[in-house]
C-alpha positions as CSV (number, residue, x, y, z in Angstrom):
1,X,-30.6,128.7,7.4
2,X,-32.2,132.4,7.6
3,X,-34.9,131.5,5.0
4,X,-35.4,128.2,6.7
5,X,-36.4,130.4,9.7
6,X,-38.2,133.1,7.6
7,X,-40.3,130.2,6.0
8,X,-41.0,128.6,9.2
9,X,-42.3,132.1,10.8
10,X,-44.6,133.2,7.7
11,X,-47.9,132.8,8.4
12,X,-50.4,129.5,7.2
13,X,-52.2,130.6,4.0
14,X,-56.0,130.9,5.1
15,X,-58.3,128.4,4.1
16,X,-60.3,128.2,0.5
17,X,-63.7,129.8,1.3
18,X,-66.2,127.1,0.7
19,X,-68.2,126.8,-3.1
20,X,-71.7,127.7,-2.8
21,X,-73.9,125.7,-4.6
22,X,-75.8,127.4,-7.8
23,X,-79.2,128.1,-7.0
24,X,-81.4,129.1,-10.3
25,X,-83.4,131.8,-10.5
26,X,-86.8,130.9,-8.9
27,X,-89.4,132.2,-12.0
28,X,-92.4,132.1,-10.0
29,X,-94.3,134.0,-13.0
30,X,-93.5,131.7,-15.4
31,X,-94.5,128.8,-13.8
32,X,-97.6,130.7,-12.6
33,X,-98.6,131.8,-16.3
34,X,-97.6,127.7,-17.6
35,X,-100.1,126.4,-14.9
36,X,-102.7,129.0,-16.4
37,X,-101.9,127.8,-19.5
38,X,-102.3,124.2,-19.1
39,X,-105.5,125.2,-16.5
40,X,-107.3,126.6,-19.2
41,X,-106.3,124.0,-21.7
42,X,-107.4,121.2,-19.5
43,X,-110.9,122.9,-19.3
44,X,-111.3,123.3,-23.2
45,X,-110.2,119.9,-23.9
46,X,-113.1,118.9,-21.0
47,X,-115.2,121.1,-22.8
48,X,-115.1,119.6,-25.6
49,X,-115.1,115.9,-24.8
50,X,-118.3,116.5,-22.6
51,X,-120.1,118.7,-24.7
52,X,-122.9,116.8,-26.7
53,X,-123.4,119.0,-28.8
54,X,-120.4,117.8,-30.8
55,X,-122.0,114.6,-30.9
56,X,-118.8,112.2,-30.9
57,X,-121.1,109.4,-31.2
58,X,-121.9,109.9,-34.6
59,X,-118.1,111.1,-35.2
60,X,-117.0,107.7,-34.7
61,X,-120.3,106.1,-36.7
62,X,-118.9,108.4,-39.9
63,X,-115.5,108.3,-39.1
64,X,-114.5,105.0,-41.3
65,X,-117.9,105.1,-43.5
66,X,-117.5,104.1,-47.6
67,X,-117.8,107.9,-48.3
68,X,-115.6,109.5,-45.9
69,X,-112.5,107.1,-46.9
70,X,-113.4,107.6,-50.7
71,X,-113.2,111.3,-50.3
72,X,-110.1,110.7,-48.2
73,X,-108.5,108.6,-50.8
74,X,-109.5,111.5,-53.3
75,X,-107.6,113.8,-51.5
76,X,-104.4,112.0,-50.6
77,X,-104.2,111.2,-54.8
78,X,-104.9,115.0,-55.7
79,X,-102.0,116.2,-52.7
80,X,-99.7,113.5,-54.1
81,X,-100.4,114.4,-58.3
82,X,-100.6,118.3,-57.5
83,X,-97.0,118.1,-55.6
84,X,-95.5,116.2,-58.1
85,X,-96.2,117.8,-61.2
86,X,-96.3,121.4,-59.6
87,X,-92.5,120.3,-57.9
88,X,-91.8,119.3,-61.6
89,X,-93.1,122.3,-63.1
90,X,-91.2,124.6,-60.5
91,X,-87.7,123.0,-61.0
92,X,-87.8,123.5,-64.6
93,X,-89.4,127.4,-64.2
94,X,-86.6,127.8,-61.3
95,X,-83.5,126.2,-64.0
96,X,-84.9,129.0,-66.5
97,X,-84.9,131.6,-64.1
98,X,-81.4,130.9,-63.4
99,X,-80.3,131.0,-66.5
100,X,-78.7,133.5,-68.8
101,X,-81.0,133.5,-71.2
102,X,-83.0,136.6,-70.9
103,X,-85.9,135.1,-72.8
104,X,-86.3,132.4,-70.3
105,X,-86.2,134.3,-67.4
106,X,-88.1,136.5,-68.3
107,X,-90.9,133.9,-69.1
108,X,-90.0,132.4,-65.9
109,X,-90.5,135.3,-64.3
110,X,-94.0,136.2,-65.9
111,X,-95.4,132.8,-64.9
112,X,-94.5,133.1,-61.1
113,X,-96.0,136.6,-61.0
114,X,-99.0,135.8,-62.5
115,X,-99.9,132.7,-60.7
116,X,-99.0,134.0,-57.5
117,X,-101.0,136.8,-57.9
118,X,-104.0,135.5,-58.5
119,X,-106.5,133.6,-55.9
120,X,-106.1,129.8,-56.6
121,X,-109.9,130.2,-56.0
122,X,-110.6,132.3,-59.5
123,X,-107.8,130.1,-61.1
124,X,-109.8,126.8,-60.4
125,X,-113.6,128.9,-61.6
126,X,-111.5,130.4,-64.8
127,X,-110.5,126.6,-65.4
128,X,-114.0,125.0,-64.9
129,X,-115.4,127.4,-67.2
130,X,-112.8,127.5,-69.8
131,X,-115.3,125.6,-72.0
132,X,-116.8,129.7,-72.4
133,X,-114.0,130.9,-73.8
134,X,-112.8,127.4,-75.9
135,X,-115.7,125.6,-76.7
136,X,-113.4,122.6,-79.0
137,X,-109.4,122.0,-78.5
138,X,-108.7,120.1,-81.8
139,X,-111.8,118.9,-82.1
140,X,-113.0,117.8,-78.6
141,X,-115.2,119.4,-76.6
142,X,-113.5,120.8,-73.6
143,X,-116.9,120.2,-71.5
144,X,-115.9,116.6,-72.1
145,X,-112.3,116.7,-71.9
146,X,-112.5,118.9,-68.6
147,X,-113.7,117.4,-65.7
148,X,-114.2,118.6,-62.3
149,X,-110.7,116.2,-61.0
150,X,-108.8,117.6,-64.3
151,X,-110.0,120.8,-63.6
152,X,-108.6,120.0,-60.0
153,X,-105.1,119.0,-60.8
154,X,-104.8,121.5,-63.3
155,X,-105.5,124.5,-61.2
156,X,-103.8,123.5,-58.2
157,X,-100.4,122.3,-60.5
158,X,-100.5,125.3,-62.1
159,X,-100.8,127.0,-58.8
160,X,-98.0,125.1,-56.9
161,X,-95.7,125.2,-59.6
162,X,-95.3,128.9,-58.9
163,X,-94.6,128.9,-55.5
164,X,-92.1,125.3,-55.7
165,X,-90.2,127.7,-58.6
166,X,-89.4,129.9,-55.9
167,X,-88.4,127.3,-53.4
168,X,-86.5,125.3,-55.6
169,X,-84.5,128.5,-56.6
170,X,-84.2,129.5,-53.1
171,X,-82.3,126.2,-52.6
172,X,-80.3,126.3,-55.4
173,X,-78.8,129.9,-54.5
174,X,-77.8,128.2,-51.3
175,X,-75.4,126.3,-52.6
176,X,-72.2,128.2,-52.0
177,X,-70.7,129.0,-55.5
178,X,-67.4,127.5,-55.1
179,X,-69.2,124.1,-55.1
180,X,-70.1,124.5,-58.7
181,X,-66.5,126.6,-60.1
182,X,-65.1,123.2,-58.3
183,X,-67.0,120.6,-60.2
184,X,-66.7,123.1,-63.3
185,X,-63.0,123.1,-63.0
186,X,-63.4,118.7,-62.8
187,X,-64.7,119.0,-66.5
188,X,-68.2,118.3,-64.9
189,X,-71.3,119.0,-67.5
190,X,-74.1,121.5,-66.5
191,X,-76.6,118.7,-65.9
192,X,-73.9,116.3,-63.7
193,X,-72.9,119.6,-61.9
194,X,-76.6,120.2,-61.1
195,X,-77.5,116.7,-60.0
196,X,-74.4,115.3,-58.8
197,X,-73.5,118.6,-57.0
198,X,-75.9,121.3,-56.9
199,X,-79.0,119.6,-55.7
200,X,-78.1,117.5,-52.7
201,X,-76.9,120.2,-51.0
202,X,-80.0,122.2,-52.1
203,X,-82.1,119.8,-50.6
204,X,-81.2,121.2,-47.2
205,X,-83.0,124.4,-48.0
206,X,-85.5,123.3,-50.3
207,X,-86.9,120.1,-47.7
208,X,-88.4,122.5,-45.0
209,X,-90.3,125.0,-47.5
210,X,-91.3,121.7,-49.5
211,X,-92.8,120.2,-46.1
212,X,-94.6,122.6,-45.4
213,X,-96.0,123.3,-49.1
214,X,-97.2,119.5,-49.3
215,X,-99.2,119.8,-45.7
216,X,-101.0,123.5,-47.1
217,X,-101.3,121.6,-50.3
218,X,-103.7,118.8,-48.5
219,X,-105.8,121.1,-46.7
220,X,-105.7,123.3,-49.8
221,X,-107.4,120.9,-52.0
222,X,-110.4,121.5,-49.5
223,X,-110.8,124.3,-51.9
224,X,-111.6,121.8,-54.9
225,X,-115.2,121.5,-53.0
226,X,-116.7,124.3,-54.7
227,X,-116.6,122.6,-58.2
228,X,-118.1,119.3,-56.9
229,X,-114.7,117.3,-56.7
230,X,-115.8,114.7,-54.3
231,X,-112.7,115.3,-51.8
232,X,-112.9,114.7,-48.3
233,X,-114.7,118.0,-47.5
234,X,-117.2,117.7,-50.0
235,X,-117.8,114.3,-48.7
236,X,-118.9,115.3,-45.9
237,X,-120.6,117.8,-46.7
238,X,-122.8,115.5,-48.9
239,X,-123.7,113.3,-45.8
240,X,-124.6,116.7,-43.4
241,X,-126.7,118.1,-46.2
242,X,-128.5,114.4,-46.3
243,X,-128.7,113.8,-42.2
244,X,-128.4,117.5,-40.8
245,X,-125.5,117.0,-38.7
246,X,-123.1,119.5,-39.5
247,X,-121.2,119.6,-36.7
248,X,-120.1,115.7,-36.3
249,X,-119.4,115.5,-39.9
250,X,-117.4,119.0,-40.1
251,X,-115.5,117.3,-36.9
252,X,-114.9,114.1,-38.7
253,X,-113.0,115.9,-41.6
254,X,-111.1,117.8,-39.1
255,X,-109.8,114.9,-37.2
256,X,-108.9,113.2,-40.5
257,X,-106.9,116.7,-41.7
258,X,-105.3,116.6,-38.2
259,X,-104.2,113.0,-38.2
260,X,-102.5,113.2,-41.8
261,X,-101.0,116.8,-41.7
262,X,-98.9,114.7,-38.4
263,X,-98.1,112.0,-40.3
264,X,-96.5,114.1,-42.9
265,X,-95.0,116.1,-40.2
266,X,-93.3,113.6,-39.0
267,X,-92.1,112.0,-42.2
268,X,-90.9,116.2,-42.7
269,X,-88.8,115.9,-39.4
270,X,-86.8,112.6,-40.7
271,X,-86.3,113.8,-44.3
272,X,-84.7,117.2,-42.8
273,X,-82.7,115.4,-40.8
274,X,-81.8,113.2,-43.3
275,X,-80.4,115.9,-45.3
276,X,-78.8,118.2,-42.3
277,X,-76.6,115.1,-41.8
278,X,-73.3,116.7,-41.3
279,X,-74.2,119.8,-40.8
280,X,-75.0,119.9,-37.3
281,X,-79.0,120.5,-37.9
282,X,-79.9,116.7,-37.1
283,X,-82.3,118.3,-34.2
């Protein structure tokens, strides 16, 4: 009865104090420097649409012309050839460099270093004038048997291969090394363990570096233009030489450069996250 009483006399518990809402932090300077930004932008982009000096009326007269899609076709083969020979080149220099052979890495090695420290510019003069230091190779002429586009692929394979070695390796030391004593311990032979096992999951690491080799591949082969390959630069340049319109014509290459290099950005973003599937990288 006594703590009936005592319970009835204690005093009413006070009541909740009421939530506040959350009120983020107002960043006034942020949005200040954004609208600066995007000021700023606006009046370049205007700029440049109502300049006529850029002359977008014979942009869009050149854009789709016979010689601009030729050189554009050119380049598109040279970025395709040059990525898959070089990618072919640098597995096979990455596999020796891995391997316990000192020999073979050791060659790996050498190759890597040298091409990678040398300008792909002197590469591709060294290989247009090779017919100076080899005038015949078994009897042909190299003047004849070296073109400007062989001289092309050559240079730039050569070239790639070095830097996809490193990529490709890079990849392959991702893979955590449990993966491979597991598949070693299933009776698994080297090459199964490196294409069943190994590889898939290097893909993850080797995808991104690989994008964004093929997109400085494409605008790389710009480069070609100095030894008359007929890319889509040196197209171009042969109309502007003809007409005197640098500008427009320089434009239309850029705007073709820009357009691909998205479309392979976007096929990039699918094949990463085709590959991060599971991981949690699908982003």
């Amino acid at each position: 009865m006594s703590a009936i009483l005592a319970k009835a006399s204690a005093p009413a518990p006070a009541p909740p104090e009421p939530v506040l809402p959350i009120v983020p932090a107002r960043r006034t300077g942020q949005w200040a420097a954004a609208g600066a930004v995007l000021l700023l932008a606006g009046l370049g982009l205007y700029s440049v649409v109502t300049n006529q000096a850029f002359q977008w009326d014979v942009v869009g007269a050149y854009f789709t012309s016979t010689a601009v899609l030729r050189g554009l076709g050119l380049t598109l083969w040279l970025t395709a050839v040059v990525m898959v020979l070089g990618f072919a080149i640098g597995t096979l220099l990455a596999v020796l460099r891995l391997s316990a052979n000192p020999v073979l890495r050791a060659v790996s090695w050498g190759y890597v270093w040298f091409f990678r420290s040398t300008p792909i510019l002197v590469q591709l003069l060294f290989w247009f004038n090779i017919g100076a230091l080899y005038p015949t190779i078994l009897g042909v002429h190299t003047v004849n048997l070296l073109g400007p586009v062989s001289v092309a692929v050559i240079g730039l394979t050569l070239h790639e291969g070095a830097y996809a070695a490193e990529v490709v390796r890079g990849g392959i030391l991702s893979v955590d090394r449990g993966q491979i004593e597991a598949a070693q311990s299933l009776g698994l032979g080297r090459r199964r363990r490196f294409t069943r096992i190994v590889l898939p999951q290097a893909m993850r690491s080797i995808v991104p570096p690989a994008g964004n080799m093929l997109i400085g591949t494409l605008k790389g082969t710009s480069i070609v233009s100095v030894i008359a390959v007929q890319d889509l630069l040196y197209s171009v340049q042969l109309v502007y030489h003809r007409t005197y319109q640098v500008i427009p014509l320089l434009l239309v290459a850029t705007v073709w450069y820009v357009l691909v290099t998205s479309v392979l950005g976007v096929g990039q973003h699918y094949v990463e996250r085709h590959y991060a599937r599971g991981t949690g990288g699908t982003r």
